[in-house]
Each structure stands twice: as structure tokens, then as C-alpha cells.
NUGU-441766 format. One line per 5 residues: number of its first residue (from 1); their letters; for each residue z, y, x of N, C-alpha, C, O, CB. Coordinates in Angstrom, 2 decimals. Atoms other than C-alpha are relative to their C-alpha. Glycine has a CB too. Example, Ala and Ser with C-alpha at 12.3 -4.5 7.8 and 13.67 -1.06 7.14 Angstrom:
REM residues 2
1> AS> 0.00 -1.19 0.89 7.80 -4.50 12.30 0.00 1.20 0.90 0.66 1.18 1.94 1.25 0.03 -0.99  -0.06 -1.19 -0.82 7.14 -1.06 13.67 0.73 1.09 -0.77 0.90 2.20 -0.26 -1.42 0.46 0.41;
***
This chain:
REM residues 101
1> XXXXX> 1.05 0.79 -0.60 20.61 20.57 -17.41 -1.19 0.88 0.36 -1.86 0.57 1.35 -0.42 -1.13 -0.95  1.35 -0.69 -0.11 17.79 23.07 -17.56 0.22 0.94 0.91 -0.69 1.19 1.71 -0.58 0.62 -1.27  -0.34 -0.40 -1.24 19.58 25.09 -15.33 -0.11 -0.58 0.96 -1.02 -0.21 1.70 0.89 0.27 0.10  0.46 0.95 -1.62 19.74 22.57 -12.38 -1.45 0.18 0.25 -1.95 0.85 1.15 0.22 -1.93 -0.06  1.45 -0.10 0.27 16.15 22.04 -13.45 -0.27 1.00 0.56 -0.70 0.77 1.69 -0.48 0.03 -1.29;
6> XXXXX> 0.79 -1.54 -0.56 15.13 25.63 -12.58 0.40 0.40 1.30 -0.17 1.28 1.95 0.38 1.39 -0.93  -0.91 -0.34 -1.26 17.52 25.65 -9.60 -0.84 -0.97 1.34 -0.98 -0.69 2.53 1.96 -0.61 -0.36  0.87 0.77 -0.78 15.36 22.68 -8.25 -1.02 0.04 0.69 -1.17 -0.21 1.89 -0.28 -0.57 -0.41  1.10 -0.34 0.32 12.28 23.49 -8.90 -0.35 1.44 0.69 -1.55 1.68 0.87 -0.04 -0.09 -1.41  0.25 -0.79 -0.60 12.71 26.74 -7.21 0.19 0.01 1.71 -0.14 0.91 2.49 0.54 0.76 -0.67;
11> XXXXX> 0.25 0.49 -1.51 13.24 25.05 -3.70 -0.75 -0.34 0.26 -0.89 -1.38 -0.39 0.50 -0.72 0.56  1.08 -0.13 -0.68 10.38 25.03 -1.95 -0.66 -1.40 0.75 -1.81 -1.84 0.82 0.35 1.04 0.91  0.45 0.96 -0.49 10.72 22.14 -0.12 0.44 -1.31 -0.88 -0.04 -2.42 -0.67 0.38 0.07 1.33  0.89 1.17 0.63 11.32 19.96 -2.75 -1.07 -0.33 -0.79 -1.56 -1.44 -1.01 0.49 -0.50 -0.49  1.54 0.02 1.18 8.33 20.97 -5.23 -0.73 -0.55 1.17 -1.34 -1.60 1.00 -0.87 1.84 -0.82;
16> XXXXX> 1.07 0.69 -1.00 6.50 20.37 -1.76 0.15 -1.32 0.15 -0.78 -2.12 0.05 0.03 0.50 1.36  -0.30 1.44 -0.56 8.12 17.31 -0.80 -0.50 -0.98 -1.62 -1.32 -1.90 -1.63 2.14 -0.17 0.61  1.02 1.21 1.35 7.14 15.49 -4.67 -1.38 0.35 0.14 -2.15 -0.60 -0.03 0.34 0.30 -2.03  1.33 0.02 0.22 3.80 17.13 -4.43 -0.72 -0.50 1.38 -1.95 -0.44 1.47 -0.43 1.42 -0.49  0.29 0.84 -1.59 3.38 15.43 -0.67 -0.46 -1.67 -1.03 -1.59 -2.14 -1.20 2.14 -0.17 1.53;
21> XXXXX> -0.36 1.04 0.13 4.55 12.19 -2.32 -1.46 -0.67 -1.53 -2.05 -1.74 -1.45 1.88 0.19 -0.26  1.51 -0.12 0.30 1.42 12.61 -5.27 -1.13 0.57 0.48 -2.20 0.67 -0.12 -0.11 0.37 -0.86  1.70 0.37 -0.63 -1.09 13.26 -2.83 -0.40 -0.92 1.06 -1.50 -0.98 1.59 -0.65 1.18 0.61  -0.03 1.01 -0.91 -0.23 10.49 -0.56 -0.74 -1.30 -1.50 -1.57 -2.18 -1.26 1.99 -0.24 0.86  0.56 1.04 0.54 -1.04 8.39 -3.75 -1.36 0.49 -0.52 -2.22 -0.38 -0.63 0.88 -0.59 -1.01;
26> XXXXX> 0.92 -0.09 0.47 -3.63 10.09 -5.05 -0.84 -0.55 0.98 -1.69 -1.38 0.66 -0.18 1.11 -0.47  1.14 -0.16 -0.81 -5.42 10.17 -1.71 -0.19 -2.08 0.31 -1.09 -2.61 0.97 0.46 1.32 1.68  0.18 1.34 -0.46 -4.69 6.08 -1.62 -0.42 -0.14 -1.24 -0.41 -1.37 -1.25 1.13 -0.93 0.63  0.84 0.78 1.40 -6.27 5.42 -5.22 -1.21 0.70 0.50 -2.11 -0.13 0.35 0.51 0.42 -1.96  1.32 -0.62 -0.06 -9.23 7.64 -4.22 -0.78 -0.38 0.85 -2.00 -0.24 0.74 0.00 1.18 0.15;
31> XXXXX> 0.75 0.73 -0.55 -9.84 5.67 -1.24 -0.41 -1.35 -0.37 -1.39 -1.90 0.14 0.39 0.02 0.93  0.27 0.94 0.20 -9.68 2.77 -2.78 -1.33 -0.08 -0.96 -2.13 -1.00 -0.80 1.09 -0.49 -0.30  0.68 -0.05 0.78 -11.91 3.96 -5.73 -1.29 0.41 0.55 -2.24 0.23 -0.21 0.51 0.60 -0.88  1.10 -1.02 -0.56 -14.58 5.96 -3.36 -0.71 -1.01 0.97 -1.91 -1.24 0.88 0.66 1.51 0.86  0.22 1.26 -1.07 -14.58 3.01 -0.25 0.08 -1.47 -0.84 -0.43 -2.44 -0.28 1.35 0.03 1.31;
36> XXXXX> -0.09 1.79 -0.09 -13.96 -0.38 -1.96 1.18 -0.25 0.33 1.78 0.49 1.11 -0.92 -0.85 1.09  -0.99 0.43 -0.42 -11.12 -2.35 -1.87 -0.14 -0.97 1.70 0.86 -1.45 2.23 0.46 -0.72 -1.27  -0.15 0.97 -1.46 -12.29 -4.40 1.80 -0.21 1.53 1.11 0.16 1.43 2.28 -1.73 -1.64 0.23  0.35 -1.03 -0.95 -13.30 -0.84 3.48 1.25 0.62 0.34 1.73 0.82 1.45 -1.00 1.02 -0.53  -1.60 -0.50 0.26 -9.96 0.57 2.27 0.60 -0.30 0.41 1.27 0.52 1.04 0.65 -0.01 -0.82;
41> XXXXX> -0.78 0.80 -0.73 -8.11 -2.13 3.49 -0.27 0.13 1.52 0.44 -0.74 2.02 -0.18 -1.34 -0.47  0.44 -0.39 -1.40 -9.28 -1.15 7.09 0.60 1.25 0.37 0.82 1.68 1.51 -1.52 0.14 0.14  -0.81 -2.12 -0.44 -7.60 2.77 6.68 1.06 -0.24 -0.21 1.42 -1.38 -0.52 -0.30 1.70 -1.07  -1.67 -0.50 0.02 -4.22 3.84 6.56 0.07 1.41 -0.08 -0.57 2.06 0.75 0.91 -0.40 1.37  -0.36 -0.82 -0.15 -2.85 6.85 5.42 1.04 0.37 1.13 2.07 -0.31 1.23 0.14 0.12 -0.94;
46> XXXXX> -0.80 -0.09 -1.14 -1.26 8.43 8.59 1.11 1.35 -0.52 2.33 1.45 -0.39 -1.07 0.30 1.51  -0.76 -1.49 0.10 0.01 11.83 7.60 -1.02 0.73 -1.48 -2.11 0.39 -1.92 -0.25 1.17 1.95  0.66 -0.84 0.23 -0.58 14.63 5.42 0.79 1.46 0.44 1.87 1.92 0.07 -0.40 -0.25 -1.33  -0.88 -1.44 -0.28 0.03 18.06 7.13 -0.58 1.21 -0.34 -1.72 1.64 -0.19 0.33 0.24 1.45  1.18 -1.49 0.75 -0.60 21.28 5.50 -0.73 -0.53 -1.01 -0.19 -1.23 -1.87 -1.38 0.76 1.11;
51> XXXXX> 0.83 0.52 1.16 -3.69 20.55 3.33 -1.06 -0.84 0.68 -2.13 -1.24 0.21 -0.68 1.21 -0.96  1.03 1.46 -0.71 -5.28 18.07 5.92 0.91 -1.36 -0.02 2.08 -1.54 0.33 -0.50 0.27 2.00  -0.34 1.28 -0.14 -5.15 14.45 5.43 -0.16 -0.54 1.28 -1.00 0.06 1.96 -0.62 -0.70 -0.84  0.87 0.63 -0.78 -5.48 12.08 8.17 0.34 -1.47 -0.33 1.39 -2.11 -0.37 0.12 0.42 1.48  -0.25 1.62 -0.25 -6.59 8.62 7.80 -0.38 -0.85 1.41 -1.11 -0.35 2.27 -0.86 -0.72 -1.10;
56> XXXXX> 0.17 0.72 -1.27 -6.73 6.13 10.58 -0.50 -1.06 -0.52 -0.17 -1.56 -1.59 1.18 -0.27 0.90  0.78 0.43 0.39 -9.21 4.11 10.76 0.28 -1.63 1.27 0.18 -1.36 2.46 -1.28 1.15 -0.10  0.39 1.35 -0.83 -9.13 0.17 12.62 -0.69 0.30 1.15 -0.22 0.56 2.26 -0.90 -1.00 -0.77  1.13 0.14 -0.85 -12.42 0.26 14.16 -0.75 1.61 -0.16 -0.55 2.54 -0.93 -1.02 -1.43 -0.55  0.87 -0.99 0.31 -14.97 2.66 14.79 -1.14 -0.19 -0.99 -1.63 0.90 -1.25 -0.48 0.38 1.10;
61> XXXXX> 1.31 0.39 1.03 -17.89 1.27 12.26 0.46 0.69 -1.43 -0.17 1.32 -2.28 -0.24 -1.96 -0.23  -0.89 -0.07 1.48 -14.90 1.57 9.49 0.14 2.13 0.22 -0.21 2.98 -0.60 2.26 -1.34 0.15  0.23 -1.40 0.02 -14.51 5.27 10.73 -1.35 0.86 -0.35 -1.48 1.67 -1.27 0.33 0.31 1.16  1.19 -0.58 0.30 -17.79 6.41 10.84 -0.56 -0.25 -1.83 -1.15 0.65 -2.42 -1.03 -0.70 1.18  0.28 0.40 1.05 -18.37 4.70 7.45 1.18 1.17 -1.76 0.94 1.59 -2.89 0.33 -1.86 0.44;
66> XXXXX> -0.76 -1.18 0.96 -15.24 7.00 5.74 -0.68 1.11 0.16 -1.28 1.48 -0.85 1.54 0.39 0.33  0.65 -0.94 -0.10 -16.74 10.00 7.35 -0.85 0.25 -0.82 -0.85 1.07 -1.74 -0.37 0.04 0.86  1.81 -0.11 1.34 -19.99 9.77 5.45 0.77 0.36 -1.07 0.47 1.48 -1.48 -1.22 -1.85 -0.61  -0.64 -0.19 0.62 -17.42 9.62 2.97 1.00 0.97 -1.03 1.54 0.87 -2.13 0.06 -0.40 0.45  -1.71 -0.72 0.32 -14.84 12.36 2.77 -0.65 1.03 -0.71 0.23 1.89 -0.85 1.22 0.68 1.51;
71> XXXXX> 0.42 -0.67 0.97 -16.92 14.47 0.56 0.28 -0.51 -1.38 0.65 0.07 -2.41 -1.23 0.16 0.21  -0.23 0.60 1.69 -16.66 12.19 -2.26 1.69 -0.56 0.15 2.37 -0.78 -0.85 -1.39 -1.72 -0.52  -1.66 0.19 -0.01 -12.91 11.32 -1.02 0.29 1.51 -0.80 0.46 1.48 -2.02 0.85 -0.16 1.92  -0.38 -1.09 0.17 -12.20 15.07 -1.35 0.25 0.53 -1.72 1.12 1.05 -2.41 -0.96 0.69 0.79  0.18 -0.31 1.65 -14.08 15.17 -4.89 0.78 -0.68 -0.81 1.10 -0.23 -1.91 -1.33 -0.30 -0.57;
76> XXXXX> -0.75 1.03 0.97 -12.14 12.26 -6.23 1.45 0.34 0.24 2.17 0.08 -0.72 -0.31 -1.70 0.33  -1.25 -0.52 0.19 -8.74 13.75 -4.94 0.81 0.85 -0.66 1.95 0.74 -1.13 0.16 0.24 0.62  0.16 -1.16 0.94 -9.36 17.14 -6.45 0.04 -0.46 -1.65 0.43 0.21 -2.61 -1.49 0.72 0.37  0.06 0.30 1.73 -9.88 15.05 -9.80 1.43 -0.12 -0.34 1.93 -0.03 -1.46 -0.86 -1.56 -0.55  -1.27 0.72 0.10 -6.59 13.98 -9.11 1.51 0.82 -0.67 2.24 0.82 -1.66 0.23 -0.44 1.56;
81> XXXXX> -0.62 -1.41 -0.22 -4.68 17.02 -7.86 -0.50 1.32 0.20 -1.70 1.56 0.20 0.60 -0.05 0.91  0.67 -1.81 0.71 -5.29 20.70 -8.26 -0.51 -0.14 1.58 0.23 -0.40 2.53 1.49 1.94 -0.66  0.46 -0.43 -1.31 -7.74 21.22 -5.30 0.39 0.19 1.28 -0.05 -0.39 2.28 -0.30 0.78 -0.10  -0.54 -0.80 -1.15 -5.98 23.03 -2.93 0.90 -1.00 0.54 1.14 -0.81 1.73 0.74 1.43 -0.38  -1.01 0.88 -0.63 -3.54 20.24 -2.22 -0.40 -0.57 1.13 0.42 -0.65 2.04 0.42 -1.01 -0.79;
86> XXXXX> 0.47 0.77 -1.06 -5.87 18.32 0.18 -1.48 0.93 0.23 -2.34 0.85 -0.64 -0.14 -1.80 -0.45  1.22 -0.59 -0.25 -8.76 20.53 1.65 -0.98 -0.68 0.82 -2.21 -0.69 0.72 0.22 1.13 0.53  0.86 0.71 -1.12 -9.72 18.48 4.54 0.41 -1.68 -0.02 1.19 -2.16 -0.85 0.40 0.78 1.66  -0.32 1.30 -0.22 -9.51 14.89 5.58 -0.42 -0.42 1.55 -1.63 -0.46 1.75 -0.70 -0.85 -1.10  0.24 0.45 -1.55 -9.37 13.74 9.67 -0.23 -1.25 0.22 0.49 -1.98 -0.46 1.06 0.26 0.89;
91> XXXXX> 0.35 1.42 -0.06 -10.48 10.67 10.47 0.11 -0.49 1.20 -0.68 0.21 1.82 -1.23 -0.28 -0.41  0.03 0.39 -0.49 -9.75 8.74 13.23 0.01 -1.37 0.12 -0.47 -1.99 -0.82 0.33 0.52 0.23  0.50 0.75 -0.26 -9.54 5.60 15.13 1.16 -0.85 0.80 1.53 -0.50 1.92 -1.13 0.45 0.48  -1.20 -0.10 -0.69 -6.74 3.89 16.05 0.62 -1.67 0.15 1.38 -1.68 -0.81 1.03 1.10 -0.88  -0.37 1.31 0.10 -5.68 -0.15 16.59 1.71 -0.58 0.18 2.27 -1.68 0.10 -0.91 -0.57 1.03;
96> XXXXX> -1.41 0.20 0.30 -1.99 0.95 16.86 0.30 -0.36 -0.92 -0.15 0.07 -1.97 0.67 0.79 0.07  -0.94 0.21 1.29 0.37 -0.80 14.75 -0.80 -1.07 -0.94 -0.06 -1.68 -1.72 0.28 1.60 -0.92  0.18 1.01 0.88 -1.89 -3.20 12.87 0.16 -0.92 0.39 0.18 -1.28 1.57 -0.89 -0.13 -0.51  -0.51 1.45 -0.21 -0.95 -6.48 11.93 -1.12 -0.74 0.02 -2.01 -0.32 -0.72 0.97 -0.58 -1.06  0.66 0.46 -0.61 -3.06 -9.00 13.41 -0.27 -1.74 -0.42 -1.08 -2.55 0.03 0.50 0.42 1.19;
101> X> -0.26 0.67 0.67 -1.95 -11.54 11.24 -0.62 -0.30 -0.68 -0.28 -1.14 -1.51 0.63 0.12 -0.31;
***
């Protein structure tokens, strides 16, 4: 067993691919904890590539309002995960795809 283990663990893309999969959550508890649960509910994690996030944002009010933001996103991610995982955060603006419902 500890063999596989080490055999795993030394592929590249899956240590990346689980450590993708905890900073997709970290970076969604940190918005929720940093924005509010009604501000939050307005973003979407879109991607994370490299060590930039991007969230997409509804409207523009809700964008501009993360912006101000992504300093204390950043700080509360870092609490999360070792720094370097998420350096930046992109913010845009986008009314694709939401439900309207």
C-alpha cells in the first residue's frame, strides 16, 4: 500500500489535480466568509489557472464590490492553503449561464 502511495503522490498531475480541488473550496468558504452569504451568492467560481483565480461576477456593482475585496479574499485563502496556491484573483463580469429562476 505505501508503495502505490508514493507512486501516486509522485505524479504531478495528481498532487496538482487534489490541490486544484482544495483551493476551489477553500477559495468558496473564503468568499463566503470575507463577502457574506447574499454577495457570495452573486459570484461563481469560474476557473483556477496557475495561481490565478477567477471569479465571475453577475453584475457590475457585485464586481466592483469583490474587488475592494480580494485582499482580504487572498488573506483568508492563504489561512486556508499554503500561500502560493492562489496569488491572484480576476474578477469579472459576466450574465452567462445564470439561472434566472
Amino acid at each position: 500500500m505505501r508503495e502505490m502511495i508514493d507512486r501516486m503522490s509522485s505524479r504531478s498531475d495528481l498532487r496538482f489535480g487534489a490541490r486544484r480541488v482544495d483551493a476551489v473550496d477553500a477559495l468558496k468558504e473564503s468568499l463566503d466568509e470575507v463577502l457574506g452569504a447574499n454577495l457570495a451568492a452573486r459570484c461563481r467560481i469560474e476557473s483556477i489557472f496557475g495561481t490565478e483565480a477567477r471569479v465571475a461576477c453577475r453584475d457590475n456593482s457585485t464586481a466592483m464590490r469583490v474587488r475592494f475585496y480580494v485582499p482580504d479574499i487572498l488573506q483568508a485563502v492563504g489561512s486556508r492553503l499554503d500561500p502560493a496556491d492562489i496569488t491572484a484573483i480576476r474578477v469579472t463580469v459576466t450574465t452567462h449561464g445564470w439561472d434566472d429562476a
